[in-house]
MARTI-741469 format. One line per field, with one value per residue (C-alpha): x, y, z; residue number from 1. Coordinates in nm, 4 decimals, always signed. Each point is the difference from the previous one (the first is absolute). Last residue first. Layout:
<sites>
px <- [X ...] .
py <- [Y ...] .
pz <- [Z ...] .
num <- [NUM ...] .
</sites>
This chain:
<sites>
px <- [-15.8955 -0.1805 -0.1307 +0.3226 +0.1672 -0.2798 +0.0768 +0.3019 -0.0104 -0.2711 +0.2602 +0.2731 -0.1883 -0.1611 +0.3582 +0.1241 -0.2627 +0.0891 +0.3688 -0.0443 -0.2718 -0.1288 -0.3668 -0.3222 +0.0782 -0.2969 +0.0004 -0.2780 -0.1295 -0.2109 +0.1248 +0.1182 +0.2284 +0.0388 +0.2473 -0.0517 +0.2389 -0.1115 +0.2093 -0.1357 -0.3688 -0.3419 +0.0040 -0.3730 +0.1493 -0.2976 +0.0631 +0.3780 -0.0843 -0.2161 +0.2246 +0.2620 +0.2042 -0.0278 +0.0037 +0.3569 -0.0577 +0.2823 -0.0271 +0.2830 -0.0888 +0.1469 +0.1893 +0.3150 +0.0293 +0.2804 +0.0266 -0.3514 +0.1851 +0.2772 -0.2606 -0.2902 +0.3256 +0.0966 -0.3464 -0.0754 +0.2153 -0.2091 -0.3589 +0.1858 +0.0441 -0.3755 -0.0559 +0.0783 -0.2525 +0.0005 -0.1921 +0.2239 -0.1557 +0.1051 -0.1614 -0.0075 +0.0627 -0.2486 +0.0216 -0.3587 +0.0448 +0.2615 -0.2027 -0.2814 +0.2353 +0.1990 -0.3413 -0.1890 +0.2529 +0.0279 -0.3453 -0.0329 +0.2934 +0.4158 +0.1073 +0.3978 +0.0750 +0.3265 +0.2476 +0.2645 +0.3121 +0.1394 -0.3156 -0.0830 -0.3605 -0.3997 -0.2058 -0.3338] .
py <- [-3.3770 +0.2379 +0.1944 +0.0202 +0.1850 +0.2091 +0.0687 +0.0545 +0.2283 +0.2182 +0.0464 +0.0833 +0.2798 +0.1464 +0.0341 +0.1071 +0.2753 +0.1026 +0.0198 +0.2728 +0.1978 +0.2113 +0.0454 -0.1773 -0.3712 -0.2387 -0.3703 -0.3095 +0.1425 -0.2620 -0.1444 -0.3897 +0.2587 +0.3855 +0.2496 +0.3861 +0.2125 +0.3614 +0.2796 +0.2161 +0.1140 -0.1322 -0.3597 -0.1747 -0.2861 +0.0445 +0.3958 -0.0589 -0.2056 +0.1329 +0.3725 -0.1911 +0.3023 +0.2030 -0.2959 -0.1496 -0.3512 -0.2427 -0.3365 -0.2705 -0.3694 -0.2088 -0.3505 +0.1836 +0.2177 +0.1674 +0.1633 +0.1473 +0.0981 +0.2028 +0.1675 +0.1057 +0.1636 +0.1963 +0.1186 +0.0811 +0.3697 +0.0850 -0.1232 +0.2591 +0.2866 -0.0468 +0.2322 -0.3584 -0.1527 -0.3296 -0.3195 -0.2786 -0.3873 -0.2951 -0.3085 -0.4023 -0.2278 -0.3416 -0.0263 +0.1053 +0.2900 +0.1402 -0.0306 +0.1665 +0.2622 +0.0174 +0.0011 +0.2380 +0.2989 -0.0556 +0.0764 +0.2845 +0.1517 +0.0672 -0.1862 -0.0137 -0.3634 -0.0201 -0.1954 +0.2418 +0.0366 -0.3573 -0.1338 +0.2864 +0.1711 -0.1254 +0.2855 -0.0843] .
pz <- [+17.2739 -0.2085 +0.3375 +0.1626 -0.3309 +0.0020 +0.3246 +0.0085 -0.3309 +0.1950 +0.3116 -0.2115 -0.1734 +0.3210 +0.1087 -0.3547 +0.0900 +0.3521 -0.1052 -0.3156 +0.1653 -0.2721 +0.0693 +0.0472 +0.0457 -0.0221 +0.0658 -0.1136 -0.3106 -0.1963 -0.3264 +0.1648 +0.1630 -0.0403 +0.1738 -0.0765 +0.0028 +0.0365 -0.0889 -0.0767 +0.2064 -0.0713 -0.1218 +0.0174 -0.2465 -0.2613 +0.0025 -0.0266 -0.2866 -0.1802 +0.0050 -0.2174 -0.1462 +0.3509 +0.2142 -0.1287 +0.0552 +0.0778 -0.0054 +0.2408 -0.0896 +0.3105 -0.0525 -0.1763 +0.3877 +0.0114 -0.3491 +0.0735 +0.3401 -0.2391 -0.2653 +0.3049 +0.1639 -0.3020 -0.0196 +0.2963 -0.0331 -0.2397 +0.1909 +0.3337 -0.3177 -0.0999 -0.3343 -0.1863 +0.1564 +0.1842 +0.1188 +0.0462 -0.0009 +0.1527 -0.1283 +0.1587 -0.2456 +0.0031 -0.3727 -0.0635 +0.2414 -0.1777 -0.3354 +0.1560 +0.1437 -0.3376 -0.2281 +0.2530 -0.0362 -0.3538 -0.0300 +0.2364 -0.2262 +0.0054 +0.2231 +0.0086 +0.0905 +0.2470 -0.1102 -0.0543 -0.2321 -0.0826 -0.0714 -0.2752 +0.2243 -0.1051 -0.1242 -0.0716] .
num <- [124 123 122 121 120 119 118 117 116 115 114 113 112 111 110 109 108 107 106 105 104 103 102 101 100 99 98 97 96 95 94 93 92 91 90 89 88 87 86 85 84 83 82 81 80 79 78 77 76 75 74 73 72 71 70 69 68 67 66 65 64 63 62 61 60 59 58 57 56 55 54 53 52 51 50 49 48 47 46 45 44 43 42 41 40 39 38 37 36 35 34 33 32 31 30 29 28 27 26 25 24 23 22 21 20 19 18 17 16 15 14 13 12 11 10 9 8 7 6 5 4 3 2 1] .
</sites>
């Protein structure tokens, strides 16, 4: 488990099923909605993601962002149902509530805003 310098990224680098259940059982524990990035390195539009995952992780501290690489943690993907790079999947209380196939820059910080009101609505 793989966890980013503070200053650099903080998005968790999974690395195993195992870590992959700690953080979202973890998240889920402390009420924190989970947005996860599935990518390959052979995926030029999961590349390009990557960047963007960094800078909205930095946007949203109440959010944990993961992101699984599907060819070194197969389990995952599998577990998840993910098909096609990227995929971002968007978890809360550890059940996914919002899909986004693809890299659509807008339509997923969308989808991100809208699960961090709500989560927000549902603590108050």
């Amino acid at each position: 488990m793989e966890v980013s310098e503070q200053n650099k990224s903080r998005v968790v680098v999974i690395d195993s099923l195992q870590s992959w259940d700690f953080y979202v059982t973890q998240a889920t524990t402390q009420n924190s909605p989970v947005v996860a990035h599935f990518t390959a390195s052979w995926c030029i539009p999961s590349v390009t993601m990557g960047p963007v995952f960094d800078e909205l992780a930095s946007s949203y501290p109440d959010l944990l962002f993961l992101t699984v690489d599907v060819d070194e943690v197969k389990e995952v993907a599998t577990k998840m149902d993910v098909k096609a790079m990227p995929t971002f999947l968007l978890l809360n209380n550890g059940a996914v509530v919002d899909k986004v196939v693809g890299a659509n820059p807008e339509e997923i910080k969308k989808r991100i805003d809208g699960l961090a009101q709500s989560s927000r609505v549902s603590l108050a």
